[in-house]
C-alpha positions, -999 to 999 in steps of 0.1 A, spaced: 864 169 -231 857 177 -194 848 211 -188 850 229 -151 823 253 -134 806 280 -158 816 306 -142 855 293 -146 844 282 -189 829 322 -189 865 334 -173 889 311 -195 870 326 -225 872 361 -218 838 369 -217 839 378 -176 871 386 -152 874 365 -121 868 396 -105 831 395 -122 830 360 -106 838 373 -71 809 400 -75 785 371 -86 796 344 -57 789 371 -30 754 379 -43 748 336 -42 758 335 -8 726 357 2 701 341 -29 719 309 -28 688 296 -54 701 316 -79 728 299 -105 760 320 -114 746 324 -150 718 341 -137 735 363 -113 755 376 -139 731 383 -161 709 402 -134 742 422 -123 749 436 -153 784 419 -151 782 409 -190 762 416 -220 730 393 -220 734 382 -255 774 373 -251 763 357 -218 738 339 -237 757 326 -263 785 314 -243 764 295 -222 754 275 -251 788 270 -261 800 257 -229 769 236 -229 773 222 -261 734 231 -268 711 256 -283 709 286 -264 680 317 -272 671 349 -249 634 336 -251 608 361 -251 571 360 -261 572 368 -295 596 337 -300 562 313 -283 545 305 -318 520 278 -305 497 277 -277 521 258 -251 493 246 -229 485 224 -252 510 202 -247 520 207 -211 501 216 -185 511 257 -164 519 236 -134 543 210 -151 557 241 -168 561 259 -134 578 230 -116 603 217 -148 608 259 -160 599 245 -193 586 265 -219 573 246 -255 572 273 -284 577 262 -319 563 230 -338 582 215 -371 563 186 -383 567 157 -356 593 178 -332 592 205 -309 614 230 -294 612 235 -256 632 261 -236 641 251 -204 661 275 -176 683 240 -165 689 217 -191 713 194 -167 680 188 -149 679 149 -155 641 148 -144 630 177 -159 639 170 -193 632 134 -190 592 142 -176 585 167 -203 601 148 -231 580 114 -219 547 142 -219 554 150 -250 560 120 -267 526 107 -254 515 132 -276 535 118 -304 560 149 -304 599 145 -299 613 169 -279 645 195 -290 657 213 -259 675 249 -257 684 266 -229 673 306 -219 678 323 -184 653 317 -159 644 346 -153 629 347 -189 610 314 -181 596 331 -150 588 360 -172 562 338 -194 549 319 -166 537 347 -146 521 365 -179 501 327 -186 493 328 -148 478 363 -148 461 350 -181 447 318 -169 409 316 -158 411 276 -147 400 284 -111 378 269 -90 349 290 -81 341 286 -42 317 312 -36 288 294 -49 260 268 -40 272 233 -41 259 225 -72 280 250 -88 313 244 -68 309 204 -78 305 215 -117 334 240 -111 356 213 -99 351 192 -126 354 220 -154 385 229 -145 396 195 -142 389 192 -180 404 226 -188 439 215 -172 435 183 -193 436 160 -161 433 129 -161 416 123 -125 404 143 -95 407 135 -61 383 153 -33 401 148 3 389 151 37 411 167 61 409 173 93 402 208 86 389 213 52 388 193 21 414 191 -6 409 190 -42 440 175 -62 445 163 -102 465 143 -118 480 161 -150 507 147 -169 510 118 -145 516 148 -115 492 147 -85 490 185 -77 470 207 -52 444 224 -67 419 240 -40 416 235 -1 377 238 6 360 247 43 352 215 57 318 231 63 308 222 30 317 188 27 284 166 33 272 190 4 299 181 -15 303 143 -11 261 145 -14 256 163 -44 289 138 -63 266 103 -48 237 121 -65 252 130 -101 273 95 -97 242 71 -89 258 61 -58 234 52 -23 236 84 -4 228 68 31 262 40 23 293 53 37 314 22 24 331 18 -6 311 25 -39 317 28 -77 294 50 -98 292 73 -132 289 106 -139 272 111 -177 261 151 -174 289 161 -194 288 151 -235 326 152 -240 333 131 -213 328 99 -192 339 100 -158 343 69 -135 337 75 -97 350 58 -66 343 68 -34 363 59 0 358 64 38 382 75 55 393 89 94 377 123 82 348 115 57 346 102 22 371 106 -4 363 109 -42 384 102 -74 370 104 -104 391 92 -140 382 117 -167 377 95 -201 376 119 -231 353 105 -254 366 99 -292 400 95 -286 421 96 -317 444 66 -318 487 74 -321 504 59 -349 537 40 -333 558 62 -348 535 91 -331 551 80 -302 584 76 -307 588 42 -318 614 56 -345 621 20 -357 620 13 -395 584 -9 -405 601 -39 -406 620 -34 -369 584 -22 -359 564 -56 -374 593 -83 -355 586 -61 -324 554 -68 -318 537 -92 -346 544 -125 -333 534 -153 -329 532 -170 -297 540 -140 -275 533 -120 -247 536 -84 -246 534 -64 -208 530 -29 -205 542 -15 -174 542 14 -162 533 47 -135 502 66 -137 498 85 -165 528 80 -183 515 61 -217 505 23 -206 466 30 -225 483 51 -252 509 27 -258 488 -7 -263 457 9 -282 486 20 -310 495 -11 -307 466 -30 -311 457 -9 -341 488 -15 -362 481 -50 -358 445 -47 -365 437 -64 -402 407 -78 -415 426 -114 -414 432 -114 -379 407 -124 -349 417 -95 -321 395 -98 -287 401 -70 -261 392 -77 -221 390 -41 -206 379 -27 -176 365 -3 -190 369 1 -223 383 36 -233 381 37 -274 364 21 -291 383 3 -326 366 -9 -359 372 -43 -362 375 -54 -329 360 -73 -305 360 -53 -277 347 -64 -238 340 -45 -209 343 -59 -170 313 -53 -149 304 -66 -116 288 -96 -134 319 -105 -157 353 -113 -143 383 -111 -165 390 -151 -157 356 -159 -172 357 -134 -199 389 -150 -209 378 -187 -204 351 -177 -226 375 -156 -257 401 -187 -254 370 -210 -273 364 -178 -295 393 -185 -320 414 -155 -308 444 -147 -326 453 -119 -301 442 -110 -268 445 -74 -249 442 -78 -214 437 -38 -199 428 -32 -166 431 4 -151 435 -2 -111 427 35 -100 
C-alpha cells in the first residue's frame, strides 16, 4: 500500500498534531538538511521512543535509538570511518554470517547498496535498521576523537613517507595516491573502492618526497618518465609503485597487497545458491567466465573463490597474473614481468594440458 510523507503517516496515527508538523516545517525552512523525523525529534514535539518506533512502522523496517552500548563489535573492521561518515552507517552486531547496520536514511539507494557490496566482500550479509541521525553523528564524532590514523607532517621526510604509508594500512586501503598540485601535494586512498582526501602537503617538500619513494621503490632517481618499482620494507605487505609526470611534478600510486590473504568460500560472498546451483555456475566445460567490474569492488576476491572451489587434485588449473596476489596449493600459478607477455604466457600454458585458465590483470 502506498504511504504519503512521514510527517502526514506520524499525523494519521496520532502520534503528532498537524500543528507539530507546522512547528517542524518552519524550523526546515532555516536547516533545510535536516529531515522532518529529525526535527521532531530535536524539538521535543514527540517522545523519542514513540517517534522511533513509528518510524519503523511507517517504514516497514527495524527501527532502534542506537547508542554505544548497543555497538558490540569493532565497526572499523568492516567499514572504513570515512565510508561510515559519508553513508551514516553504523555496523554493530555480528550473528554468524550477517550483520546488523544502522543507517540514519535507509531510502538512500547508494548508501545501502555501497555498504552492503563492502560487506559482502567480506563474506557478511547485511540487515539494515534505521536510528536518527543525530545518533549516527553521535558515534562518529566519539570514533573520530578516538582515532589516531593521522598523518604526521611535522617530521623529516623519511618519517612523513613511512607515515603515509602506515596510515594507509591502518585505514585498510587498498592504494595511495601522492599528487602534485599547483600549490601543495595531495595525498588520497582508495578504501572500500572510495578515492578520499587524506592530507594536503607544502609543496616545499615534494622533491623529498617523490626522492625518498624512487629510493625505497628501486626506481632511477635522475628519470622523470614513467617508472614501475617495489617497496619490500614492510613484512605484512607488498606494495607495487608507479610513478607519473605530470604539469606539476611526479605522481605516485602505490597498490597495497596484504600478504597471506585468506581465500572466501562462495558462499562467504553471497553466492547463497545451493552446491549444485553453485557447481552448473561455474564448473563447465567449454566456457568462459568475465569478471567485471570498478575498483575495489570484489573482481580479485571473486575469481580467487572461484578458482579455489574448482581446485581438485584431478584437474590441471594454470593462472596468468600480473602480479600474482595469493598464492593457492595446487596451482600453477604465473606472474607477468617485463620479459613475459600474457600472449606468450598463454601460447606457452595452451601446450601445457590446461584444464582451466585464470587470466588476471590489475590495470592500476
Amino acid at each position: 500500500m502506498a504511504r504519503g510523507p512521514i510527517g502526514i503517516e506520524l499525523v494519521k496515527r496520532g502520534i503528532i498534531t498537524q500543528r507539530d508538523i507546522d512547528k517542524a516545517l518552519e524550523y526546515q525552512k532555516k536547516n533545510p538538511e535536516k529531515k522532518i523525523i529529525e526535527i521532531l525529534s530535536i524539538l521535543n514535539l514527540c517522545d523519542e521512543y514513540t517517534l522511533i518506533k513509528a518510524l519503523g512502522d511507517i517504514l516497514d523496517e527495524e527501527a532502534i535509538i542506537l547508542t554505544q552500548n548497543d555497538i558490540q563489535i569493532d565497526m572499523l573492521q568492516y567499514i572504513s570511518l570515512d565510508i561510515a561518515k559519508k553513508y551514516k552507517a553504523i555496523p554493530f552486531k555480528i550473528m554468524g554470517n550477517k550483520i546488523k547496520v544502522c543507517f540514519a536514511d535507509t531510502l538512500n539507494k547508494e548508501a545501502i547498496d555501497t555498504v552492503k557490496l563492502i560487506l559482502l566482500n567480506k563474506g557478511l550479509v547485511m540487515e539494515k535498521c534505521i536510528t536518527f541521525e543525530k545518533n549516527i553523528d553521535a558515534i562518529l564524532i566519539a570514533l573520530s576523537e578516538n582515532a589516531s590514523e593521522k598523518i604526521d607532517q611535522g617530521t623529516d621526510t623519511t618519517t612523513l613517507v613511512d607515515s603515509i604509508i602506515k596510515t594507509a594500512m591502518a585505514k585498510r586501503a587498498s592504494d595511495i595516491h601522492i599528487e602534485p598540485l599547483e600549490d601543495s601535494i595531495r595525498v588520497r586512498y582508495r578504501i572500500d573502492g572510495e578515492l578520499i582526501t587524506q592530507a594536503d602537503i607544502k609543496k616545499e617538500k615534494q622533491n623529498q618526497i617523490i626522492g625518498r619513494l624512487k629510493a625505497i621503490s628501486n626506481m632511477f632517481q635522475e628519470r622523470q618518465d614513467s617508472q614501475d618499482g617495489r617497496i619490500v620494507l614492510y613484512p605484512d605487505y607488498n606494495i607495487r609503485v608507479s610513478s607519473q609526470k605530470n604539469i606539476y611534478g611526479e605522481k605516485f600510486v602505490l597498490r597495497l597487497l596484504k600478504k597471506n590473504s585468506t581465500i572466501k568460500g562462495l558462499k562467504e560472498l553471497g553466492f547463497n545458491k545451493s552446491d549444485e546451483e553453485i557447481r552448473k555456475s561455474f564448473n563447465k566445460r567449454n566456457s568462459i567466465t568475465i569478471m567485471a567490474a570498478p575498483t575495489g569492488e570484489g573482481k580479485t576476491t571473486t575469481l580467487y573463490s572461484i578458482i579455489d572451489y574448482l581446485n581438485k587434485p584431478q584437474i590441471n588449473i594454470t593462472t596468468i597474473e600480473d602480479p600474482v596476489e595469493i598464492r593457492i596449493p595446487g596451482l600453477n600459478q604465473i606472474e607477468i614481468n617485463e620479459k613475459l607477455r600474457f600472449a606468450d604466457a598463454l601460447r606457452t600454458v595452451l601446450r601445457q594440458d590446461p584444464d582451466i585458465i585464470l587470466l588476471r590483470r590489475d590495470k592500476r
